[in-house]
C-alpha positions in Angstrom: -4.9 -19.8 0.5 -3.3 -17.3 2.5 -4.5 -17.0 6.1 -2.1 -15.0 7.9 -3.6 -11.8 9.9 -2.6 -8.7 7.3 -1.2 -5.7 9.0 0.4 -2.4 7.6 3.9 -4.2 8.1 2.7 -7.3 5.8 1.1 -4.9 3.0 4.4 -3.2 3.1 6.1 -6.5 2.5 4.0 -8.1 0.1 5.0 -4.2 -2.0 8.5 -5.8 -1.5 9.2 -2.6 0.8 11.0 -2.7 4.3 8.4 -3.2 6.5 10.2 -2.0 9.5 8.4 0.5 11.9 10.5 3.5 11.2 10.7 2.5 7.6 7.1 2.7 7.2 7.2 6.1 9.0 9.7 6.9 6.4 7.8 5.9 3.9 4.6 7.5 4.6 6.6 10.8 5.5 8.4 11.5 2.1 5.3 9.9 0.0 2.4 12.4 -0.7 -0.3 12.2 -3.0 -2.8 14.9 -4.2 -6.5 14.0 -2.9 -7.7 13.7 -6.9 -5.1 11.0 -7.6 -5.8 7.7 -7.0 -3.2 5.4 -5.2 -2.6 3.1 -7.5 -1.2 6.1 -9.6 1.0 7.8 -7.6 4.3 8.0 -9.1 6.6 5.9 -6.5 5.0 2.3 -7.3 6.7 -0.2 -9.6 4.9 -1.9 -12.2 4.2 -4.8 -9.8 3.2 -2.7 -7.0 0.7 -1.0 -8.9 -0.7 -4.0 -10.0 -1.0 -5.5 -7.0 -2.6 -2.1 -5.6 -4.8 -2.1 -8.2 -5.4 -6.1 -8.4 -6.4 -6.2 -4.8 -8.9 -3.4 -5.0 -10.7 -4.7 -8.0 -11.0 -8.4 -6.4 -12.0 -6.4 -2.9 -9.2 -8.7 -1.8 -8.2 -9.2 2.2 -5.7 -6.2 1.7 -8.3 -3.8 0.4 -8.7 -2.0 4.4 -4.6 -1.7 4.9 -4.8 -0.4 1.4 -7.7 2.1 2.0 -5.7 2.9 5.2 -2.1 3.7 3.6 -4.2 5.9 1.2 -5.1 7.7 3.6 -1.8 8.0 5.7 -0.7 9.0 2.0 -2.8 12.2 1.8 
């Protein structure tokens, strides 16, 4: 069981995506998404990174709140 503390810089990592600060500045910069769409369907994930999106959220797993909060930072 996984018991490490989950922070934006994890999520970004467990997406396989450099989890650097300005890389996730980057990131969140040239990635938008309209407010109807949900995240899981936004055209930049990979097959596995919209599973795991969409994995996580249904199982209300530890990484639903980082997320719910790159959602938002994706709006």
């Amino acid at each position: 069981m996984d018991t490490s503390k989950h922070n934006l810089a994890t999520l970004f990592a467990q997406l396989g995506l450099d989890n650097s600060p300005d890389q996730i500045t980057q990131f969140i910069h040239k990635h938008r998404i309209a407010d109807d769409m949900l995240l899981a369907e936004a055209p930049f994930w990979n097959e596995g990174q919209r599973h795991f999106i969409e994995e996580s959220l249904r199982e209300d797993a530890d990484w639903c709140e980082l997320i719910d909060e790159l959602d938002a930072m994706l709006r």
